[in-house]
C-alpha positions in Angstrom: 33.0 113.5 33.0 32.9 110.5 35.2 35.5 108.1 34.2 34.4 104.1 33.3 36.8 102.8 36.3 34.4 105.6 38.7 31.4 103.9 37.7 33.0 99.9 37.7 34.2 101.3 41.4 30.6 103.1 42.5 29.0 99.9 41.3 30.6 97.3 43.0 30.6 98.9 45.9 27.1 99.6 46.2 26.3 95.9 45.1 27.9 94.9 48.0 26.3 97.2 50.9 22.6 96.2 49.1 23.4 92.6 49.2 24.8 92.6 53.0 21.9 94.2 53.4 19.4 91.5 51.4 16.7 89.5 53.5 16.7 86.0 53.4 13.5 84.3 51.6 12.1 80.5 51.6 14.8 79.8 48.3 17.5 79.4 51.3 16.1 77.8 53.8 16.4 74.3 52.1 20.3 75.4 50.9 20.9 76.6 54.6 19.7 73.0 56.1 21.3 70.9 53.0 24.8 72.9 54.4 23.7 71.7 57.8 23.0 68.0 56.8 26.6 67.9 55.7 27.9 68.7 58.8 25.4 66.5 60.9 26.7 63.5 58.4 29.7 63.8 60.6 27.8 63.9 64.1 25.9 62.5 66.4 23.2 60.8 63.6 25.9 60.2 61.1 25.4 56.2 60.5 21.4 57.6 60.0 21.5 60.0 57.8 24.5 58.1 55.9 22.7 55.6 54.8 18.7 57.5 55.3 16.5 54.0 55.7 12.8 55.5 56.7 13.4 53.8 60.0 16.4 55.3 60.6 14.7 58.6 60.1 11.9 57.6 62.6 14.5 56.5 64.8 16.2 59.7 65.2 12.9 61.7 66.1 12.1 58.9 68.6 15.8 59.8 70.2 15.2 63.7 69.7 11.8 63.1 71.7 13.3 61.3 74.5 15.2 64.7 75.6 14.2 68.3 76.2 12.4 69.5 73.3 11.4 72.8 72.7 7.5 73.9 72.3 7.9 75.1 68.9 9.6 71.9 68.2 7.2 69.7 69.5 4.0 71.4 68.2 6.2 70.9 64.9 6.4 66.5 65.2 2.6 67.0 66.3 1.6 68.4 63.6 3.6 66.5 61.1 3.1 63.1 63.1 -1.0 64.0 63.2 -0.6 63.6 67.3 -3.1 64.7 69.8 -1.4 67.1 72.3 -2.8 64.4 75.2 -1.3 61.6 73.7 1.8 60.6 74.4 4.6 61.6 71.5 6.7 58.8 70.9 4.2 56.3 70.5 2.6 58.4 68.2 5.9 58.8 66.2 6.4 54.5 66.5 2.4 53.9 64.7 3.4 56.8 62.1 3.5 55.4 58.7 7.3 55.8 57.7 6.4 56.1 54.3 5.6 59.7 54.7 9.0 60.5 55.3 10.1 59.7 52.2 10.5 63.0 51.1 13.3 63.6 53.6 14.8 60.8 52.2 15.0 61.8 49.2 15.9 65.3 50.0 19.2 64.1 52.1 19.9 61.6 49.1 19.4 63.2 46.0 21.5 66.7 45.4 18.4 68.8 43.6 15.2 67.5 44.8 12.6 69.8 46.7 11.1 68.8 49.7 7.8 70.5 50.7 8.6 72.5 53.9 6.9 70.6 56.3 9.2 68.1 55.6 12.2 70.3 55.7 10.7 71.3 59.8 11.6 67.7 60.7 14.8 68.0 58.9 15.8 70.9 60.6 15.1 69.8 64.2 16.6 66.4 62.9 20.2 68.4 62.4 19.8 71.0 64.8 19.3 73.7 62.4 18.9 76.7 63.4 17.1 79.5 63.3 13.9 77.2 62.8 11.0 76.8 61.6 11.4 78.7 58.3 9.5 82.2 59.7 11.8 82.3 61.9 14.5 81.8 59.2 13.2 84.3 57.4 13.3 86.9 60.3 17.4 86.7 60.1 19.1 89.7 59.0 20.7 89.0 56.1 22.9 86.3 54.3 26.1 87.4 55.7 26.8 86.7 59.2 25.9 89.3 61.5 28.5 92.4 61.4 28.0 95.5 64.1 25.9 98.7 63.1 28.8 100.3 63.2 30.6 98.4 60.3 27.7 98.6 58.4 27.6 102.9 59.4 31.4 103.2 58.4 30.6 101.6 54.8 27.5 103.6 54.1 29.4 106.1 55.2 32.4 106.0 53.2 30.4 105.0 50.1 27.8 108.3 50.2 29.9 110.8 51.8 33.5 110.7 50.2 35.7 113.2 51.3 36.7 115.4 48.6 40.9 115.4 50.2 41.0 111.2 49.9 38.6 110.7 46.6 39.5 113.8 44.7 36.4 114.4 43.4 35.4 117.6 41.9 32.2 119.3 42.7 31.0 117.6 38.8 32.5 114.7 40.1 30.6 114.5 43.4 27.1 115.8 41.2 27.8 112.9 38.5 28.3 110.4 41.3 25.4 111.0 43.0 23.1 111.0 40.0 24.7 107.6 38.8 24.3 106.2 42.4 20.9 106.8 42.6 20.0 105.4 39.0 22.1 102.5 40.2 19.7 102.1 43.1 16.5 102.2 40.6 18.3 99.9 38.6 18.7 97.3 42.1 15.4 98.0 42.8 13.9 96.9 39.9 16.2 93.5 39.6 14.9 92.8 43.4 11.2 93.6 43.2 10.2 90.2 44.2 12.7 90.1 47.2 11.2 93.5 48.7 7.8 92.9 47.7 7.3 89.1 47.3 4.5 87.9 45.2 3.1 84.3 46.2 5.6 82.1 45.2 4.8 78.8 47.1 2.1 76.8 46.5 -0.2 73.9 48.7 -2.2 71.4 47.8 -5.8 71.7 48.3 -7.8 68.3 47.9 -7.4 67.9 44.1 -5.3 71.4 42.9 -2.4 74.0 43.9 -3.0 77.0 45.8 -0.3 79.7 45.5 0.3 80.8 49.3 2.9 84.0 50.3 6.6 81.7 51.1 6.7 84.7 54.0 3.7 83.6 56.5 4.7 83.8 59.5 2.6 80.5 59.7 4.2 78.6 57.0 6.4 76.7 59.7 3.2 75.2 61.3 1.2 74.7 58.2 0.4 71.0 57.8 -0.3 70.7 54.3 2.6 70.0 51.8 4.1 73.4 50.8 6.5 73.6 47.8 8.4 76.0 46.0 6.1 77.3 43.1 6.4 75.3 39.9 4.9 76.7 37.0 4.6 72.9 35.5 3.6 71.2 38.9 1.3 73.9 39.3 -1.0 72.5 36.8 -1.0 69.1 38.3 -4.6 68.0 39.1 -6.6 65.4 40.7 -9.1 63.7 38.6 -12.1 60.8 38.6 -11.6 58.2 36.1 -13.9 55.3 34.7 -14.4 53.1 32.3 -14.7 55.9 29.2 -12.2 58.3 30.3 -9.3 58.4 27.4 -6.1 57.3 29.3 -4.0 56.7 26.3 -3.3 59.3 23.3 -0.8 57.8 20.3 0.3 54.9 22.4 1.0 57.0 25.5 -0.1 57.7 28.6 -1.8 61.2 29.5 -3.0 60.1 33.3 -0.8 59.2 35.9 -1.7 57.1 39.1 -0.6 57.2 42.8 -1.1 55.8 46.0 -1.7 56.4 49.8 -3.0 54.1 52.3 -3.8 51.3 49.6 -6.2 54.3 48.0 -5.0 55.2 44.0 -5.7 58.4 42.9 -5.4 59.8 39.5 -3.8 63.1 38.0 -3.8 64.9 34.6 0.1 64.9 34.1 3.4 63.5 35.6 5.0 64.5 38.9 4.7 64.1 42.7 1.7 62.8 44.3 1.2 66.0 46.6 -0.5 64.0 49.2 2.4 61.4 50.0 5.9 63.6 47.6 6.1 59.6 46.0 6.6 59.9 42.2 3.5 59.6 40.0 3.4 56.7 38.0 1.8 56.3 34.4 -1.2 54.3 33.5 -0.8 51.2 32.6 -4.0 48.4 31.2 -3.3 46.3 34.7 -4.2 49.1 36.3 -6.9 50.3 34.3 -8.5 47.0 34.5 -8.0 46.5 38.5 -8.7 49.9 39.8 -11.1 51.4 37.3 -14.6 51.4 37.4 -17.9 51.6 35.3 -19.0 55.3 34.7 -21.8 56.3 36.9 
């Protein structure tokens, strides 16, 4: 009979071999540059990213520019940025509208808020995180910091093939532990499904709706549109046209909510982010009904 302090022993041990082993996924890469923030809060940038004014932010890619960047960084700030590859970087960065950074802002400033990872790409070269951009992130081994094959040989090693004169285990014992460390492993592999074979669980916006997108593309980095975390609520966020008999009110409150981008207000079905600009949405009010809505076609 296998003892409770066997199994407490045969499970803890195999949790932590599985977990040296885990891959990492999109859920760290925004923990892995927030630790990184922390410590550029102390460098080179610190009086920017102290006190995060959008032209701060703007300033310290117009510095990062003027040295030797990378040309996975710099297709990165050309996509972001919108800039042709024959026009000239910097001066692209110096037109950009600084209210599109705003995310970042937020994301160095407030401890829980979600940036889309195209924002997060500017972050990362911002603070000199690395590996970037987040396919490449992903690619990493594992969470813990590399340790040499033959570490990692030794534990396997000494977890699957005890030797009966150190363990004591009887030939029940060594039948009982293998049966209860394969279960274990069935067990794991159940609890991890979605970490060994990921579902979709990011999402983009596509003109008026959500799209849920694989967090693993290898072409997430370079993507352009906003890509979140998928949000069950958010998810249901929609774009819609408005005029002059739409119902905007329902018991005294407000069920659309308004944002804007380059002077243009759009409308959605529910409160959140605007997905075009990651400003908070703002509910209807009759001063805004009255200004920017128009008679039904």
């Amino acid at each position: 009979m296998i003892r409770i302090s066997d199994v407490s022993d045969i499970s803890e041990k195999f949790c932590l071999i599985h977990f040296q082993d885990m891959k990492l996924s999109h859920i760290d890469y925004p923990k892995a540059i927030k630790n990184k923030l922390k410590e550029a809060c102390d460098g080179e940038f610190s009086s920017y990213l102290l006190d995060p004014k959008l032209t701060s932010l703007r300033t310290i890619c117009e510095i990062i520019v003027d040295r030797e960047l990378s040309k996975a960084d710099e297709n990165t700030f050309r996509l972001f940025f919108n800039i042709a590859k024959e026009d000239d970087l910097k001066k692209g960065i110096q037109k950009f509208d600084i209210d599109r950074l705003k995310p970042i802002q937020f994301f160095i400033k407030r401890e829980n808020y979600n940036a889309g990872v195209e924002y997060l790409e500017i972050l990362a070269i911002m603070v000199d995180f690395k590996p970037r951009p987040l396919s490449n992130f992903i690619k990493n081994d594992s969470l813990d910091s590399p340790k040499s094959e033959k570490t990692t040989d030794d534990r396997k090693s000494t977890f699957f093939e005890p030797k009966e004169d150190e363990k004591g285990f009887s030939r029940k014992k060594k039948i009982g532990f293998w049966i209860l460390g394969f279960t274990v492993m069935l067990l794991a592999g159940y609890g991890i499904k979605e970490l060994v074979v990921p579902e979709k669980q990011c999402m983009v916006w596509k003109g008026d709706h959500y799209e849920k997108i694989d967090c693993q593309d290898e072409k997430l980095g370079l993507i352009h549109e906003i890509v979140i975390p998928f949000d069950e609520n958010e998810f249901e966020l929609r774009k819609i046209k408005v005029c002059d008999t739409t119902t905007f009110l329902k018991n005294g409150k407000a069920i659309v909510w308004y944002g804007k981008k380059d002077g243009e207000v759009t409308f959605f079905n529910q409160d959140g982010r605007n997905p075009e600009n990651g400003d908070e949405l703002k509910e209807i009010t009759t001063y805004m009904i009255n200004k920017y809505v128009g008679e039904c076609d």
